[in-house]
py3Dmol code that shows the C-alpha trace and the ligand (Angstrom):
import py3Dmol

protein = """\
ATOM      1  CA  UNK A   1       4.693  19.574 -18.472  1.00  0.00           C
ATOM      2  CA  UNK A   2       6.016  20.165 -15.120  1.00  0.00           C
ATOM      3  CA  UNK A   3       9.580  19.867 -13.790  1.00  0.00           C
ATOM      4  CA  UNK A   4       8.325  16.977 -12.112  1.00  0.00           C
ATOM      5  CA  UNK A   5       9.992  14.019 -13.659  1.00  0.00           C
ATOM      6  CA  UNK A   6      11.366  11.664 -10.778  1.00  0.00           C
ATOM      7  CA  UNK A   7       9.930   9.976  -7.220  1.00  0.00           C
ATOM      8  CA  UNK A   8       9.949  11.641  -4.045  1.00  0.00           C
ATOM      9  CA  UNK A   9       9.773   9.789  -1.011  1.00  0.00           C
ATOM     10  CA  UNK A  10       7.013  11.402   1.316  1.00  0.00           C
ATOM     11  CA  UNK A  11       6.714  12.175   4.599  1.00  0.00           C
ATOM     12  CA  UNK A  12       5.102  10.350   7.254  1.00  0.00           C
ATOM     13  CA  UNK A  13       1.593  11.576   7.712  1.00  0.00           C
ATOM     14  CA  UNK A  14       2.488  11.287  12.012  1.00  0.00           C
ATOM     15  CA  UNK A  15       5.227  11.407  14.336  1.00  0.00           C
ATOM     16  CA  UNK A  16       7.207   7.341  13.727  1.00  0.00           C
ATOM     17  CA  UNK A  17       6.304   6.678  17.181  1.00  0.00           C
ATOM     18  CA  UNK A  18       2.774   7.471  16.934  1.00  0.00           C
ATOM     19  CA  UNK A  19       1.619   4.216  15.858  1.00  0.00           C
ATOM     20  CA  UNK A  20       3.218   2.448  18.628  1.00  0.00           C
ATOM     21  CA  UNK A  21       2.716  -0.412  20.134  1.00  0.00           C
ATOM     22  CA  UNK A  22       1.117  -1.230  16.735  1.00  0.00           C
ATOM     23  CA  UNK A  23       3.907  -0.397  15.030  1.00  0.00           C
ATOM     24  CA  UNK A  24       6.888   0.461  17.309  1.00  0.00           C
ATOM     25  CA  UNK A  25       9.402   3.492  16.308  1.00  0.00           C
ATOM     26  CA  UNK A  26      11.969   1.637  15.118  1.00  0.00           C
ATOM     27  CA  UNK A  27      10.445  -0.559  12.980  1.00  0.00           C
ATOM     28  CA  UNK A  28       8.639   2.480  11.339  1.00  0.00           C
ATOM     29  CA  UNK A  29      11.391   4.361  10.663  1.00  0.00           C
ATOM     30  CA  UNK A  30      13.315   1.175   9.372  1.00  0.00           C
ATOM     31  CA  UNK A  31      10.113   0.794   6.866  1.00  0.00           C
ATOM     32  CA  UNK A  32      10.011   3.969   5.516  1.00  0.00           C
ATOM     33  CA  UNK A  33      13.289   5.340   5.630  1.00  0.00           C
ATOM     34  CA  UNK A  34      15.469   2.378   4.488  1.00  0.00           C
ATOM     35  CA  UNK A  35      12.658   0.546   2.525  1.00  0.00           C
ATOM     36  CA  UNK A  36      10.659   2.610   1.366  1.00  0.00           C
ATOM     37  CA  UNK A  37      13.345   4.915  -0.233  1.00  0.00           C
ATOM     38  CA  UNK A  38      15.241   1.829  -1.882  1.00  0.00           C
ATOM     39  CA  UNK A  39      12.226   2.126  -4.337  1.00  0.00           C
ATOM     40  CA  UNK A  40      11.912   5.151  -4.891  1.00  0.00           C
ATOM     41  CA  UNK A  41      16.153   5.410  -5.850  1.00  0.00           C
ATOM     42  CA  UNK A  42      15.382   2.377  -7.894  1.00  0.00           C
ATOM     43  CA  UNK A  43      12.346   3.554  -9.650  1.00  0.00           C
ATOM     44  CA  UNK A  44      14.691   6.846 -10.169  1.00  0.00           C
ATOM     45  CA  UNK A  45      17.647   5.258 -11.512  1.00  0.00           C
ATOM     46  CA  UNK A  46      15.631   3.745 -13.742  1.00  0.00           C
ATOM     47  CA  UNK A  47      13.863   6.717 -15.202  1.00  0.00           C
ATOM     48  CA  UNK A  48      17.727   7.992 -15.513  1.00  0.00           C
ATOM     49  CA  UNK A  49      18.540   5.002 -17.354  1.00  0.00           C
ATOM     50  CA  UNK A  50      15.948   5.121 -19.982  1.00  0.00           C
ATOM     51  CA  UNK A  51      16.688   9.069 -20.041  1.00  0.00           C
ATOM     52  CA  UNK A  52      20.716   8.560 -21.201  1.00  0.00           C
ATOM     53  CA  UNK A  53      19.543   5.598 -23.391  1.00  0.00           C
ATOM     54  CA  UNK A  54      17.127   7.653 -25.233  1.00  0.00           C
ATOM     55  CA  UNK A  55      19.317  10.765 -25.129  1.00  0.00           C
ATOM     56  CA  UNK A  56      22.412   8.588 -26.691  1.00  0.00           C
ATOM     57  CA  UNK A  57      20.934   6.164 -28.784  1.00  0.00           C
ATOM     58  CA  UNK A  58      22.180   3.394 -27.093  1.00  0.00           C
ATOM     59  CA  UNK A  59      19.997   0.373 -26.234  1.00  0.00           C
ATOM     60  CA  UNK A  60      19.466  -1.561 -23.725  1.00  0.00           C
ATOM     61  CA  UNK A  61      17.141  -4.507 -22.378  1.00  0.00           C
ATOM     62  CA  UNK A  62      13.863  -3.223 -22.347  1.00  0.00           C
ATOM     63  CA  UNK A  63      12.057  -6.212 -20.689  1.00  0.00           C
ATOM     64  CA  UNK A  64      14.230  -6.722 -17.662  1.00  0.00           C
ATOM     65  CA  UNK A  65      13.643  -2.686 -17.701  1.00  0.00           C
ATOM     66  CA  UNK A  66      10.788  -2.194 -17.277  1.00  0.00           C
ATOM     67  CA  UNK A  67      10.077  -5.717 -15.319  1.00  0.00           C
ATOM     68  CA  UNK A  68      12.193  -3.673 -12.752  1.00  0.00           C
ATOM     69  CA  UNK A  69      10.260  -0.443 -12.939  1.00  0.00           C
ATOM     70  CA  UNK A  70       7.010  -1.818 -12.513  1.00  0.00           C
ATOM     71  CA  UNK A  71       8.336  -3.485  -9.302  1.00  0.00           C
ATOM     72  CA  UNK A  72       9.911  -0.595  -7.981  1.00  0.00           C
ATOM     73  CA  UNK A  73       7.044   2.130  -8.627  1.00  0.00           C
ATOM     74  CA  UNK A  74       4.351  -0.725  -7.904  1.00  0.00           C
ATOM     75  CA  UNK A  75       6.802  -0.806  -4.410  1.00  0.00           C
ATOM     76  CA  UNK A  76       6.570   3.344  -4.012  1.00  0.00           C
ATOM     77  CA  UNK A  77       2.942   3.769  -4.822  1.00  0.00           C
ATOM     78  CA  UNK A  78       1.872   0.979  -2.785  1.00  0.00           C
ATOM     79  CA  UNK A  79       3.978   1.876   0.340  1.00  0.00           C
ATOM     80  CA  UNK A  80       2.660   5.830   0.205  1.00  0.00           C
ATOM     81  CA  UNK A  81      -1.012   4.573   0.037  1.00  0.00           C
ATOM     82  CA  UNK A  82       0.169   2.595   3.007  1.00  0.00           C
ATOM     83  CA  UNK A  83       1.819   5.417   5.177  1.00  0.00           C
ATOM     84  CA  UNK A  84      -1.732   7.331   4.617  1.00  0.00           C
ATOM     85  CA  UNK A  85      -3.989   4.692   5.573  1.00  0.00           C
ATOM     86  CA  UNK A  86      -2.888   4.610   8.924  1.00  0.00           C
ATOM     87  CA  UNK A  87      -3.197   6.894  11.921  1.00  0.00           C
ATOM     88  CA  UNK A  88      -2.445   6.610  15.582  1.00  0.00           C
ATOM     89  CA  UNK A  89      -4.765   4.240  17.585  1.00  0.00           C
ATOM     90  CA  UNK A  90      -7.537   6.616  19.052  1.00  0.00           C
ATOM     91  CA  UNK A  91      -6.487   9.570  16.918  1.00  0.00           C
ATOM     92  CA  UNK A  92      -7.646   8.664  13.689  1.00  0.00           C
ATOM     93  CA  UNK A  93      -6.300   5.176  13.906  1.00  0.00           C
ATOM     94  CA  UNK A  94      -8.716   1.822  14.702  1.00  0.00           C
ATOM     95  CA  UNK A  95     -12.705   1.485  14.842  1.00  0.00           C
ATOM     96  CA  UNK A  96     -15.080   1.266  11.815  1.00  0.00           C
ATOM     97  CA  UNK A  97     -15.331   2.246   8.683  1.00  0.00           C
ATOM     98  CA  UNK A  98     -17.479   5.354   8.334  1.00  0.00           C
ATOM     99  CA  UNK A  99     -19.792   6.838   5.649  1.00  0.00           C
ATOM    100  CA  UNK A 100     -20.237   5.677   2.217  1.00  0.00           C
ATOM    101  CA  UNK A 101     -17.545   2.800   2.727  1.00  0.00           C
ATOM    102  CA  UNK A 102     -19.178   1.481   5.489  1.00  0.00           C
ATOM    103  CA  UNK A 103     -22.039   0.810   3.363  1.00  0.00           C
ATOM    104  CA  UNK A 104     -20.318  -0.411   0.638  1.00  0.00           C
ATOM    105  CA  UNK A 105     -18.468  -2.680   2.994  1.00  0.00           C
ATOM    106  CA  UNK A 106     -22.312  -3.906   4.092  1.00  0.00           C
ATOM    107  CA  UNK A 107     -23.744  -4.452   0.818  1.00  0.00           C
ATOM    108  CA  UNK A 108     -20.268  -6.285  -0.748  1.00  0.00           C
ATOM    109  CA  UNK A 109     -19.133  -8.232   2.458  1.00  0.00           C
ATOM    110  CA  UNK A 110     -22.640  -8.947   4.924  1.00  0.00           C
ATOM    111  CA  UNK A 111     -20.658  -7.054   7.535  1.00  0.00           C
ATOM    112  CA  UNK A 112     -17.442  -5.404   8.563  1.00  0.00           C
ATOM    113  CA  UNK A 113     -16.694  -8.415  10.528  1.00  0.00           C
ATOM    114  CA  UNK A 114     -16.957 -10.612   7.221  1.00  0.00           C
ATOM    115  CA  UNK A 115     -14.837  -7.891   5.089  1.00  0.00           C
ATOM    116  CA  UNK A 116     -12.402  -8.105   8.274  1.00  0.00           C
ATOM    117  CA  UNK A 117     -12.071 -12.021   8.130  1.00  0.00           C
ATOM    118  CA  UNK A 118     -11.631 -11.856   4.326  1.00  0.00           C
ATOM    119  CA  UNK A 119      -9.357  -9.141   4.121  1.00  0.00           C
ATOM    120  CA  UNK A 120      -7.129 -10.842   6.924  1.00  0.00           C
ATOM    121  CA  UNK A 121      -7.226 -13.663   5.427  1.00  0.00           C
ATOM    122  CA  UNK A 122      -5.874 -11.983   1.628  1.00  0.00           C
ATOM    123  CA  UNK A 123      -3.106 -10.727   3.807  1.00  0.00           C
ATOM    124  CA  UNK A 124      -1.996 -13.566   6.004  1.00  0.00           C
ATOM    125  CA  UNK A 125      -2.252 -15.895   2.754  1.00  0.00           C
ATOM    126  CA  UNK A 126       0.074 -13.655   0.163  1.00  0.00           C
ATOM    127  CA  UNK A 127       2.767 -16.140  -1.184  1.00  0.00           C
ATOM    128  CA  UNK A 128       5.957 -14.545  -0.013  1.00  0.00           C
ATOM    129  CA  UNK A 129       6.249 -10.626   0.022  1.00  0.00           C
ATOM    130  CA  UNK A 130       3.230  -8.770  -0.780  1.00  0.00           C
ATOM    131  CA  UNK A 131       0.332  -7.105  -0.025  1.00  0.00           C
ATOM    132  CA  UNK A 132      -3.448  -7.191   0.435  1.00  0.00           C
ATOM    133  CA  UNK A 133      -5.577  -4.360  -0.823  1.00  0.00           C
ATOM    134  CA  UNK A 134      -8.909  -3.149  -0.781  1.00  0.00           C
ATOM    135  CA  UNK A 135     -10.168  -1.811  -4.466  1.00  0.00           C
ATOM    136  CA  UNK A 136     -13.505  -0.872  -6.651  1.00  0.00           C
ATOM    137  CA  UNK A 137     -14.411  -2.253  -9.431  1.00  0.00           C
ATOM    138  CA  UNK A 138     -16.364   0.329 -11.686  1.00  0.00           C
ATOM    139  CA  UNK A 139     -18.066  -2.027 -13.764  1.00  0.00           C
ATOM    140  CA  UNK A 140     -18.913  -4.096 -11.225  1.00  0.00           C
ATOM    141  CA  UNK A 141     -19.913  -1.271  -8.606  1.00  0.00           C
ATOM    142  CA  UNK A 142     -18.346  -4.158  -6.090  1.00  0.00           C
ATOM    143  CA  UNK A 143     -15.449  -4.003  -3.442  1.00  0.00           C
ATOM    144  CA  UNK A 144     -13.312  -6.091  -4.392  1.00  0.00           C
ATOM    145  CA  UNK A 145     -10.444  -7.622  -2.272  1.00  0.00           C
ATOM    146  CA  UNK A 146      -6.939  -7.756  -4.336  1.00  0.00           C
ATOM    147  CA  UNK A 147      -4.152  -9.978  -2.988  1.00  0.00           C
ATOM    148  CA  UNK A 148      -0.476  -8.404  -4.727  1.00  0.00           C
ATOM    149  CA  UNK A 149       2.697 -10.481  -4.689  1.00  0.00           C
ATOM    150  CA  UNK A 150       5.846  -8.317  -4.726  1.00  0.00           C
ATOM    151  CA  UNK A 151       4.222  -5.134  -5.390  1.00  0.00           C
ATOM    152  CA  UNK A 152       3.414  -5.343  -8.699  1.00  0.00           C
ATOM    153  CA  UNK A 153       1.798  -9.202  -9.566  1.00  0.00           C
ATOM    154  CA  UNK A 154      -1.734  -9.798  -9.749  1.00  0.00           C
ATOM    155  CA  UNK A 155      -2.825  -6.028  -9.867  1.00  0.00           C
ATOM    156  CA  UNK A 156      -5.824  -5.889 -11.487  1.00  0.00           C
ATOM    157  CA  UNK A 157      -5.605  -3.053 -14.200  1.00  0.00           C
ATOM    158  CA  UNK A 158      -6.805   0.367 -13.750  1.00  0.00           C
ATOM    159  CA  UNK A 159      -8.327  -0.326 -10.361  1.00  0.00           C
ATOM    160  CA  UNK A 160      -8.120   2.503  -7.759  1.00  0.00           C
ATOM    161  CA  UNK A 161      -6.365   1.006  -4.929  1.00  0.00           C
ATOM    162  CA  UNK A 162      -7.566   2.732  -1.085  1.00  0.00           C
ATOM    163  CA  UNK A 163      -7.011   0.664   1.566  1.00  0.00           C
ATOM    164  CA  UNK A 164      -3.579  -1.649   2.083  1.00  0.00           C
ATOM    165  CA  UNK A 165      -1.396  -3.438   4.574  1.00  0.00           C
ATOM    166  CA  UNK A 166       1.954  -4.387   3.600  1.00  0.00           C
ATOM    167  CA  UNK A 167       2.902  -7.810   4.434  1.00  0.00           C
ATOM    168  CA  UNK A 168       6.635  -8.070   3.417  1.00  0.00           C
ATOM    169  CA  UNK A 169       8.366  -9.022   6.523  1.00  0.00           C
ATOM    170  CA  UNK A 170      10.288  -6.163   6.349  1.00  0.00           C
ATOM    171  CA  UNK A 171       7.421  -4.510   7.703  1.00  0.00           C
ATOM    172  CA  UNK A 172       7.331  -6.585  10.754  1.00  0.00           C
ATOM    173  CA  UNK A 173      10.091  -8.578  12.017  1.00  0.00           C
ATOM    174  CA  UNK A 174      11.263  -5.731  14.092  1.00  0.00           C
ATOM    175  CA  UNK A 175       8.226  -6.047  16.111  1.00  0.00           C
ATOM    176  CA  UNK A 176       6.799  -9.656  15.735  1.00  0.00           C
ATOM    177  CA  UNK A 177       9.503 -11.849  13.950  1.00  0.00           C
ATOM    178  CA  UNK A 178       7.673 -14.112  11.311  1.00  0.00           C
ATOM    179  CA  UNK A 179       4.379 -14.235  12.801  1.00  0.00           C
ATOM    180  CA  UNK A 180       2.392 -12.046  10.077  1.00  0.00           C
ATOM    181  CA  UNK A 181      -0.863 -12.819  11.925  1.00  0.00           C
ATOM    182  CA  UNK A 182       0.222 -10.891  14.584  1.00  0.00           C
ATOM    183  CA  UNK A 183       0.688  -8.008  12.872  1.00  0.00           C
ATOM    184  CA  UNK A 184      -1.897  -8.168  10.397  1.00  0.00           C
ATOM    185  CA  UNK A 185      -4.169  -8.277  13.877  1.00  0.00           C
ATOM    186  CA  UNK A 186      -2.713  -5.125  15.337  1.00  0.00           C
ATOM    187  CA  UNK A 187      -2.661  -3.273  11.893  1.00  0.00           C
ATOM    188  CA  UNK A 188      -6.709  -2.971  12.537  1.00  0.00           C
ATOM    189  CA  UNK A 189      -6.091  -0.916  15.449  1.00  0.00           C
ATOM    190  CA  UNK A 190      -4.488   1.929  13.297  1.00  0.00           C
ATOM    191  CA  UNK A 191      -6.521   1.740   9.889  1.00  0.00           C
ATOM    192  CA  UNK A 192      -7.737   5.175   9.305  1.00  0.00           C
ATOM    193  CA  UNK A 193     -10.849   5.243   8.105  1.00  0.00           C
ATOM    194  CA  UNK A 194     -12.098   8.356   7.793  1.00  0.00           C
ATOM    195  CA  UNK A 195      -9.336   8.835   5.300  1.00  0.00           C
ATOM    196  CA  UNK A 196     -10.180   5.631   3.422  1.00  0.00           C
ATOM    197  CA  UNK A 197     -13.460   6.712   3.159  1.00  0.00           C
ATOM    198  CA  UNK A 198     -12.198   9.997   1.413  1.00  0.00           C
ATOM    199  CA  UNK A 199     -10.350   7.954  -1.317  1.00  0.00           C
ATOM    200  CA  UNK A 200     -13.342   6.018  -1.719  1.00  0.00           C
ATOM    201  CA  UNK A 201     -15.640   8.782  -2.357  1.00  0.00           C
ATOM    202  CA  UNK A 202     -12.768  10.366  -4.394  1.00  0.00           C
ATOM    203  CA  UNK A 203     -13.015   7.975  -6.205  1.00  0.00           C
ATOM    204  CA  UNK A 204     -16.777   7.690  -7.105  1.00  0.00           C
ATOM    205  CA  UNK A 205     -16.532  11.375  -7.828  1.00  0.00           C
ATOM    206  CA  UNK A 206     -13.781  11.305 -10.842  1.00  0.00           C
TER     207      UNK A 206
END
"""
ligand_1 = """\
1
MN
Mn 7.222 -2.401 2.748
"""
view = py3Dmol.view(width=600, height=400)
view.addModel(protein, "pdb")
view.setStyle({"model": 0}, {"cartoon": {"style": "trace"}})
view.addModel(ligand_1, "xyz")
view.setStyle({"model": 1}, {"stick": {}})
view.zoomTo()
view.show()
């Protein structure tokens, strides 16, 4: 195996101002460089944790363990999916799906306007912190909509996950204080499509 054996926080895909007035500067930056990286230490630390344990012998409390892990690298995956399905408004950012997903939207939804509504809807209604999430179900051949809490509770296992918005309010207050609506209305003006199309059809492929 590879050297690789802890999280790394990636880049943004853009410049932090690029999704502006969507998403202003600061607010972006807050996101991923305060937020964002608090996960990916605390996924780390973990890992380091269960590393001396197991090196040493010496125990410790595995279900509050890995409760904590799976919120922290639910947190990291989630929020790198998220940085990726976005691009500035007009360069990559806003419009309709394209290509196979738009037809998969069609067939599951009636229309991208009904798969909008619904998917709003997941996002505005997420009890507390959390996210909403577009997902395929292989047995199914169906788009289905998944509604997380934290970043880790109601997953549905083993489902590919290729569209999401996060609706913590750290992701907005910066820009539109507790009205989540708000932002879950201007996130449609930077959804890249064209590269959630790709994860789709990467997807279908594998
Ligand atoms: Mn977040």
């Amino acid at each position: 195996m590879a050297a690789k054996k802890f999280y790394v926080l990636p880049d943004l895909p853009y410049g932090a101002d690029q999704l502006e007035p969507y998403i202003t500067e600061g607010q972006l930056k807050l996101h991923h460089d305060k937020h964002h990286i608090g996960y990916v230490n605390g996924a780390n630390a973990i890992l380091e944790k269960l590393d001396k344990a197991r090196k040493e012998g010496t125990d410790f409390d595995v279900k509050s363990t890995l409760k904590e892990l799976s919120f922290h690298v639910g947190g990291h995956i989630l929020h790198s999916l998220f940085w990726g399905n976005m691009a500035p408004a007009g360069k990559g950012g806003g419009g309709r799906p394209v290509g196979l997903l738009a037809e998969e939207i069609d067939r599951e939804f009636g229309s991208f306007e009904n798969f909008k509504k619904e998917f709003t809807k997941a996002a505005n209604s997420v009890e507390g912190s959390g996210w909403a999430a577009l997902t395929f179900c292989r047995q199914t051949s169906r788009l289905m909509i998944m509604q997380v809490e934290k970043h880790n509770v109601n997953v549905y296992p083993m489902f590919r996950i290729f569209l999401v918005i996060d609706v913590w309010e750290h992701a907005y207050y910066l820009d539109y204080k507790n009205e989540r609506g708000k932002f879950v209305d201007a996130f449609w003006n930077i959804v890249n499509w064209e590269e959630v199309n790709r994860r789709l059809e990467e997807l279908l492929k594998s």
